[in-house]
Structures are given as structure tokens and as C-alpha cells.
C-alpha positions as CSV (number, residue, x, y, z in Angstrom):
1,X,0.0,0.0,0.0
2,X,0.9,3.3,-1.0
3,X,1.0,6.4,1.1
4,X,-1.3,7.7,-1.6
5,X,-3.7,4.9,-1.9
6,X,-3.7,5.2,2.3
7,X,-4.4,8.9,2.0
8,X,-7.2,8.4,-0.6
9,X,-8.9,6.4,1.6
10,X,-9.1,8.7,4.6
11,X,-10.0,11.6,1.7
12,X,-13.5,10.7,2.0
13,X,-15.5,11.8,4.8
14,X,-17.7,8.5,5.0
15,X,-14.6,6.2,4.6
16,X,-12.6,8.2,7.4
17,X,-16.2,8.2,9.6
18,X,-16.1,4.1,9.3
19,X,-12.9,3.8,9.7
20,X,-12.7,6.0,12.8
21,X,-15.5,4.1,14.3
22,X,-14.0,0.8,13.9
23,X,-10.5,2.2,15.8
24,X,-12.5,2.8,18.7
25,X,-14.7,-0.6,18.7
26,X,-12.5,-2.8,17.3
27,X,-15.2,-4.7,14.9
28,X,-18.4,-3.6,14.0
29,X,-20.6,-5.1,11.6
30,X,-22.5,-3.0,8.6
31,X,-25.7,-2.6,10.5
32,X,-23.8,-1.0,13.2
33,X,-22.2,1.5,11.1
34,X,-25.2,1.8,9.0
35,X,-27.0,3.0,12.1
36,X,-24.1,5.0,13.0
37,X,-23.8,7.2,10.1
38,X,-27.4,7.5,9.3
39,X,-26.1,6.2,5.9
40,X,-28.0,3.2,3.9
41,X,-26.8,-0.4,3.7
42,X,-25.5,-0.2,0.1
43,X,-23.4,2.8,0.7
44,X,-21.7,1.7,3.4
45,X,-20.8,-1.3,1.7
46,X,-19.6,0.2,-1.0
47,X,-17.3,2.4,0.7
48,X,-16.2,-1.1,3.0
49,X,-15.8,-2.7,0.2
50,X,-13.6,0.0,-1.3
51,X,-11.4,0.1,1.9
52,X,-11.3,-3.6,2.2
53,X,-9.7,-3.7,-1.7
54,X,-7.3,-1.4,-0.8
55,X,-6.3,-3.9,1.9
56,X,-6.9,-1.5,5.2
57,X,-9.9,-3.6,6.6
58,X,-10.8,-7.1,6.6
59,X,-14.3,-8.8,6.7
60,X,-15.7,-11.6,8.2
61,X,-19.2,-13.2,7.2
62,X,-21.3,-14.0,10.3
63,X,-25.0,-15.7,9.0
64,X,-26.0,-12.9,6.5
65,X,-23.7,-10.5,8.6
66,X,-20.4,-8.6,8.1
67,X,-18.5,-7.9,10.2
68,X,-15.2,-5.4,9.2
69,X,-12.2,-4.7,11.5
70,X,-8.6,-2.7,10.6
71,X,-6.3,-4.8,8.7
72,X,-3.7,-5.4,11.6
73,X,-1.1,-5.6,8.9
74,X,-1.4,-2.4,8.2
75,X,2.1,-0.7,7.8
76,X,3.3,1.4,11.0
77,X,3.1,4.5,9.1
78,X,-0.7,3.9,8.2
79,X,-1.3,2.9,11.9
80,X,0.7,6.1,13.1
81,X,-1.4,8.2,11.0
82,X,-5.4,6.7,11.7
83,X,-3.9,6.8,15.2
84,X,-3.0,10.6,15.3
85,X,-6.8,11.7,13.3
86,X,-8.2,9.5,15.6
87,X,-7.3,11.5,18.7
88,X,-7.2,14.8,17.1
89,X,-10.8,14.2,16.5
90,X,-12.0,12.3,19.4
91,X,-14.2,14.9,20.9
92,X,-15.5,16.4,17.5
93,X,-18.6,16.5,15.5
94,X,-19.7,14.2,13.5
95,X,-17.2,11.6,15.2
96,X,-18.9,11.9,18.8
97,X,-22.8,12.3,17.1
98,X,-21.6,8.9,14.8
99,X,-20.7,7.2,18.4
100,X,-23.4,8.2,20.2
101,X,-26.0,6.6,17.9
102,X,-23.9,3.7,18.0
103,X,-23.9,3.2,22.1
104,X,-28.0,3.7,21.5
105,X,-28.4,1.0,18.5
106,X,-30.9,-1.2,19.6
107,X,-30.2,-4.9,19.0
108,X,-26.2,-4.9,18.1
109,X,-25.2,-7.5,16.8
110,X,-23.2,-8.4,20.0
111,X,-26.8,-9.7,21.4
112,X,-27.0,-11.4,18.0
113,X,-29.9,-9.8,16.2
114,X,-28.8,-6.6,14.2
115,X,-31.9,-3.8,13.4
């Protein structure tokens, strides 16, 4: 992976939202970030999709779920770098709204029934 192809990535505001999300939780599946970002199904696929081709998350099928976390491969650089805009945006909007609706999603998929 490139530094360009990293920086691409984190370029788009719903890319970087997911991907900031799934720093702090770890693994979330679609629904979860679905909810999160107020965003439908099919675009928040895509743009998984997208990030998972470009090899900085990987999936996991779960019954008809998905489940994406950060590539733990990624280089140190690209680690350094979703670590530093992950703290510099902690406590800002739309990061703290998109984790909010997420600690008040009904049925996550950790109690095995996603909304």
C-alpha cells in the first residue's frame, strides 16, 4: 500500500467516519455502522468494500452478517497516521454524534440480532 492509496482512503469523509469508528470498537458489523452514520446499507458497503480492496480492513461473514475490523497488517506508518486523526478528532462532530447513535443501536449485533 501506497501512502497515496492510504491517503485516498481517509479523503472521504464516509470512509474516514467508518474507519474511525472501527478504531475505537475494534469490529463492528455493517448494521452497526449503518445506524451509526445514518447512511444506507448499500453505501456503506460500497465504501467497505472499497477500503477492504485497498487492503486497510478485513471482513468476516457472520450468518448474512459482516462484520469489518482494521487490517492489523497495516504498515506502522498507516497505523501512526489513523492513530494521530483519531485523537485529534476524538471529541468532534460528526465523530462523537456517529458514536453516540452507536452506544444507542438497539439490538447490536453483539446480542445477535442486528436492526
Amino acid at each position: 500500500m501506497t501512502p497515496e492509496t492510504f491517503l485516498k482512503m481517509l479523503s472521504d469523509p464516509t470512509r474516514l467516519r467508518c474507519l474511525l469508528l472501527l478504531q475505537r470498537e475494534g469490529e463492528l458489523c455493517v448494521c452497526e455502522l449503518t445506524c451509526a452514520l445514518g447512511e444506507i446499507q448499500p453505501k456503506i458497503s460500497r465504501h467497505l468494500a472499497t477500503l477492504r480492496d485497498a487492503g486497510i480492513v478485513l471482513d468476516r461473514r457472520a450468518g448474512q452478517w459482516i462484520h469489518y475490523r482494521i487490517n492489523p497488517k497495516l504498515p506502522a506508518w498507516a497505523n501512526d497516521i489513523l492513530q494521530s486523526v483519531y485523537r485529534a478528532v476524538l471529541d468532534k462532530s460528526p465523530y462523537t454524534v456517529d458514536l453516540n447513535k452507536l452506544k444507542r443501536m438497539p439490538r447490536r449485533p453483539g446480542e445477535r440480532i442486528c436492526a
